[in-house]
Rosetta silent file (secondary structure, phi, psi, omega in degrees, C-alpha in Angstrom):
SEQUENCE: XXXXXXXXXXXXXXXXXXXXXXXXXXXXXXXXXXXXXXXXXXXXXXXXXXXXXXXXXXXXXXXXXXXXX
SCORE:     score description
SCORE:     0.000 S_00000001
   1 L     0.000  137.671 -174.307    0.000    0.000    0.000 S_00000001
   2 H   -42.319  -60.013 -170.736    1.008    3.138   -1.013 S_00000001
   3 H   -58.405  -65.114  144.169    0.789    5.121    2.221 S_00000001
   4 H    19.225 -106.958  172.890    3.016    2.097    4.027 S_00000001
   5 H    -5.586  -76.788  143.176    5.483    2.787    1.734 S_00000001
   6 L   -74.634   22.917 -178.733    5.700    6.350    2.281 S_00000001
   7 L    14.690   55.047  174.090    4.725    6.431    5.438 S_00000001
   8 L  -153.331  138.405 -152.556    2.253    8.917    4.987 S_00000001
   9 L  -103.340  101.454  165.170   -1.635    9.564    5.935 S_00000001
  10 H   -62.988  -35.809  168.479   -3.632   10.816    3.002 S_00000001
  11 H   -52.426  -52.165  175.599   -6.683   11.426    4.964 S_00000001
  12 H   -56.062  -75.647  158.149   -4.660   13.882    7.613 S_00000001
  13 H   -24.886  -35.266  162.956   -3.332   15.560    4.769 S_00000001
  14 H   -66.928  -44.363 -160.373   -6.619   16.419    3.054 S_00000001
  15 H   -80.258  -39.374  175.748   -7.973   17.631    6.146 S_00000001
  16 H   -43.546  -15.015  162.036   -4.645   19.868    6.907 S_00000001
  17 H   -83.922  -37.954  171.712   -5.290   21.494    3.701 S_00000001
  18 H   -57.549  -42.778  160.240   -8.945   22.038    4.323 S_00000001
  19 H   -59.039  -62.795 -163.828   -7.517   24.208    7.663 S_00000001
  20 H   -69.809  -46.737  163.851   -4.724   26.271    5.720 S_00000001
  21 H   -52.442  -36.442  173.465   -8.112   27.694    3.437 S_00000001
  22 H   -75.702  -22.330  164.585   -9.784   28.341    6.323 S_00000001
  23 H   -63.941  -27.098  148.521   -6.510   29.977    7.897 S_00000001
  24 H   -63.382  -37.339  178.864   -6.274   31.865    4.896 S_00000001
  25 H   -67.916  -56.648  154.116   -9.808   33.066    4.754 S_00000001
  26 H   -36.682  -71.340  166.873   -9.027   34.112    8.089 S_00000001
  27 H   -48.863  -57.223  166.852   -6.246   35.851    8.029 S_00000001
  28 H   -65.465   13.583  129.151   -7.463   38.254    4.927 S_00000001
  29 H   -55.146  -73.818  153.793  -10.814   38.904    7.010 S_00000001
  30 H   -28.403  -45.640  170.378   -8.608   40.347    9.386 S_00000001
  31 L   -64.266  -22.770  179.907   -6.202   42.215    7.022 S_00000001
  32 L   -91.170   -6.726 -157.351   -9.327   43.564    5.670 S_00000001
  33 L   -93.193  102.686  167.562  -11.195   44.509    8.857 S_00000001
  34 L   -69.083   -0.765  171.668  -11.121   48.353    8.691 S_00000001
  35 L   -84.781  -13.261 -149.491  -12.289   48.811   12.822 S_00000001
  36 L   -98.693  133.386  146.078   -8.785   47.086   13.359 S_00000001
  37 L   -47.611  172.692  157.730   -5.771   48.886   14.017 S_00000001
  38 L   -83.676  -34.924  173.867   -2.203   47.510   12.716 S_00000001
  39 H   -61.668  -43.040  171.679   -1.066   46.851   15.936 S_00000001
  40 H  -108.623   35.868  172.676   -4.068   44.483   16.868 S_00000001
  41 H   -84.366  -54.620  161.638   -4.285   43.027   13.922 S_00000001
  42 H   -52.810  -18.936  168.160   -1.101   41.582   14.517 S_00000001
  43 L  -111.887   -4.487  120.365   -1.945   40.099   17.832 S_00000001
  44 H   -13.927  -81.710  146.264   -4.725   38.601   16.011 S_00000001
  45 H    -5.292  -58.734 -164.299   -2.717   37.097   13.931 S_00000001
  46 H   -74.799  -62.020 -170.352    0.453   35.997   16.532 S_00000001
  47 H   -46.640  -37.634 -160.255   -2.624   34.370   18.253 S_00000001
  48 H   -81.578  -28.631  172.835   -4.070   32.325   15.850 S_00000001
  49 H   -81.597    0.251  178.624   -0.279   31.073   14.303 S_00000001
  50 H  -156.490   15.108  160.124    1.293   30.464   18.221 S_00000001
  51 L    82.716  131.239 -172.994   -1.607   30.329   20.352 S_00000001
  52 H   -55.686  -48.413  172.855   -2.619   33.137   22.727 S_00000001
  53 H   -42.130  -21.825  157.031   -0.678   32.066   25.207 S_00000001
  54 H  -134.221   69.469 -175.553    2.506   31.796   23.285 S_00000001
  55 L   -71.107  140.902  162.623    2.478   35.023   21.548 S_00000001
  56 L   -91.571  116.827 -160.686    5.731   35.903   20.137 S_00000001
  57 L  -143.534  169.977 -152.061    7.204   39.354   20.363 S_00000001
  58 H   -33.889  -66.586 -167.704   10.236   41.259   19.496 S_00000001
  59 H   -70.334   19.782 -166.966   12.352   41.152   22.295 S_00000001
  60 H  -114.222   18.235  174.852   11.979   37.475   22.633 S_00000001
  61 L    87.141  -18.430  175.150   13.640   37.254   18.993 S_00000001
  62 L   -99.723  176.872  145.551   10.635   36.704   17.062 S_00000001
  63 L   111.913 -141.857  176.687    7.629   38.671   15.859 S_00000001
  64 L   -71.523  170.569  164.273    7.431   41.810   13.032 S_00000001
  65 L   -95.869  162.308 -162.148   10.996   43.630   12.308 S_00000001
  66 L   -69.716  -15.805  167.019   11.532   45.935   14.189 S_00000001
  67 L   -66.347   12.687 -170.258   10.578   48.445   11.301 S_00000001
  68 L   -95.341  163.872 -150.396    7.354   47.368   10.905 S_00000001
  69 L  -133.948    0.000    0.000    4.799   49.789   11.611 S_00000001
């Protein structure tokens, strides 16, 4: 069997693609949301790609550059 072989799960893979459209749809709903600031757009964002709880931010090495507005 294929998946054997290649040790890989076609079913998981369908549905992880079915999530990155909806993560997409998401994310431009936000980029598009004109009550939204840039700044909390972006912690929109941090949340939904690292979880609120492990928001990522400058001084920790991560996040926007620091030139980002």
């Amino acid at each position: 069997m294929i998946e054997k072989k290649y040790d890989h799960n076609f079913e998981e893979a369908a549905a992880a693609w079915d999530e990155l459209l909806k993560l997409k749809a998401y994310l431009e709903a936000v980029g598009a949301d004109q009550s939204l600031d840039e700044k909390e757009k972006m912690v929109r964002v941090q949340a939904v790609l690292f979880g609120p709880h492990r928001r990522k931010t400058q001084a920790g090495g991560n996040g926007p550059p620091k030139n980002w507005k």
